[in-house]
VOTIKE-341571 format. One record per residue (C-alpha): x, z, y; residue number from 0; residue in one letter. Coordinates in steps of 0.05 Angstrom, whole numbers, plus 5000, padded with zeros to 4 digits. Example, Ala and Ser with C-alpha at 12.3 -4.5 7.8 and 13.67 -1.06 7.14 Angstrom:
<sites>
5246|5156|4910|0|A
5273|5143|4979|1|S
</sites>
This chain:
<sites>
5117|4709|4925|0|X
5101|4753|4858|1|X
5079|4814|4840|2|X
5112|4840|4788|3|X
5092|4917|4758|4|X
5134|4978|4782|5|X
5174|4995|4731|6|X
5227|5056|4735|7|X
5289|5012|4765|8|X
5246|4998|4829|9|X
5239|5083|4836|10|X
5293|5084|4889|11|X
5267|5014|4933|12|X
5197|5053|4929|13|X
5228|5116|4960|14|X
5258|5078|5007|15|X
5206|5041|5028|16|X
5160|5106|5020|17|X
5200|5154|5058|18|X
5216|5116|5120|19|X
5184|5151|5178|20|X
5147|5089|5199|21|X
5121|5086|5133|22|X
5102|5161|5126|23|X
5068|5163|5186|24|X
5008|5111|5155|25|X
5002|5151|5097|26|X
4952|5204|5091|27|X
5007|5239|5034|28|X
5063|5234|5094|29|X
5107|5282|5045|30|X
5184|5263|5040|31|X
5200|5264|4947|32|X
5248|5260|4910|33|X
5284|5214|4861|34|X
5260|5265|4808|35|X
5189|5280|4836|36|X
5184|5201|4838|37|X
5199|5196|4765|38|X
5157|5250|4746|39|X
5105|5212|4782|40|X
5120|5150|4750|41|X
5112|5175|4685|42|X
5039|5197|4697|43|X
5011|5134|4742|44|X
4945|5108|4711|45|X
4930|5055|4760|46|X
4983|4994|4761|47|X
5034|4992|4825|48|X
5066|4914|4839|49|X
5130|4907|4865|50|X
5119|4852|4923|51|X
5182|4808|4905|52|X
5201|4748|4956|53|X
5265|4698|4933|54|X
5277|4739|4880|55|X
5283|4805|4935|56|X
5236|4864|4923|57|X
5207|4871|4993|58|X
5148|4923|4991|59|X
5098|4942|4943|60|X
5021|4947|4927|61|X
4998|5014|4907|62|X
4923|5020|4867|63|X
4878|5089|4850|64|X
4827|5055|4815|65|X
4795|5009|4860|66|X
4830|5032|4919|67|X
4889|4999|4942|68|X
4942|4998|4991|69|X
5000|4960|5010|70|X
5072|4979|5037|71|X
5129|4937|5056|72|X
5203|4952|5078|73|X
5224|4963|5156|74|X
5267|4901|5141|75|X
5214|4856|5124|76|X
5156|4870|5162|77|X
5116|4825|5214|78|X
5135|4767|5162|79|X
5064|4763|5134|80|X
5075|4797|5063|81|X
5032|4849|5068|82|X
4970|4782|5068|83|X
5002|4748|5021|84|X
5007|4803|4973|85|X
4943|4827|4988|86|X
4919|4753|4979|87|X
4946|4749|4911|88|X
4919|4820|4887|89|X
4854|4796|4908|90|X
4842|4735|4877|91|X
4825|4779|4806|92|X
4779|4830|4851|93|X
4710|4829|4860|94|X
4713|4900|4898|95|X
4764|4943|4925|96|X
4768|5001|4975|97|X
4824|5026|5025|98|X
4838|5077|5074|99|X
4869|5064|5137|100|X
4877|5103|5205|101|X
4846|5077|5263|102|X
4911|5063|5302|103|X
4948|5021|5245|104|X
4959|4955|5269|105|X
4944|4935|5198|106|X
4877|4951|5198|107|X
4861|4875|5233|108|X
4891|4849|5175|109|X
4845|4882|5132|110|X
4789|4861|5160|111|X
4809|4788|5170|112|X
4822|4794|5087|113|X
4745|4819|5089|114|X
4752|4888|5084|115|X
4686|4925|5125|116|X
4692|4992|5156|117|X
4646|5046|5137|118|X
4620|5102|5164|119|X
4653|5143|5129|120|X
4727|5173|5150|121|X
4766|5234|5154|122|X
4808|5272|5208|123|X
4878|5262|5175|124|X
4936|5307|5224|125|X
4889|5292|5285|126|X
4878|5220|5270|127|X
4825|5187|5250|128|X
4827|5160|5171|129|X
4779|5103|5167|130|X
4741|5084|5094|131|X
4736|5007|5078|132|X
4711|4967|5028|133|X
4716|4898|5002|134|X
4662|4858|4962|135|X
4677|4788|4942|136|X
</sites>
């Protein structure tokens, strides 16, 4: 497993990935873009993006604000146990980072079996509950 930064050739496995309703409906940004809006995007980012690439096959990606970071992977290759390792492997250079995550993502025992701590703090996201968490090494 490697994460390798986005660059604009991964755009359209992003979008894919991105766009999928299963995907959308963990985000708190559940809009459907573009190939253009994407690059647009692209061309702005501050904060690195990896592309999550397994056998040489790009299979999701890790997405960072700043300090906060998230991690999606593709319908295809979910329930495999990239979504630890990649989150493993960001990790190891971290001494802090922060996520979001809705209370009803199955993902969020993952996160705190990686050491992420709910906070107090969350937000009503589409009638959901949108859960802050934090990670200190």
């Amino acid at each position: 497993m490697k994460l390798v930064p986005l660059s604009e050739e991964y755009l359209p496995f992003l979008l894919e990935v991105r766009n999928h309703d299963s995907t959308r409906k963990f985000l708190e940004n559940d809009s459907i873009f573009t190939i253009d809006e994407c690059k647009n995007w692209f061309l702005k980012l501050e904060s690195p993006w990896y592309v999550i690439i397994i056998d040489d096959i790009p299979v999701g990606y890790i997405r960072t604000n700043g300090d906060e970071v998230g991690c999606d992977i593709h319908p295809d290759y979910r329930r495999k146990g990239y979504a630890r390792l990649s989150y493993i492997e960001y990790l190891k250079e971290k001494d802090y980072a922060t996520l979001w995550v809705f209370e009803d993502n199955f993902a969020l025992k993952l996160y705190e079996s990686l050491g992420f701590k709910p906070q107090e703090e969350y937000k009503m996201v589409r009638g959901r509950k949108y859960v802050y968490m934090i990670y200190k090494k």
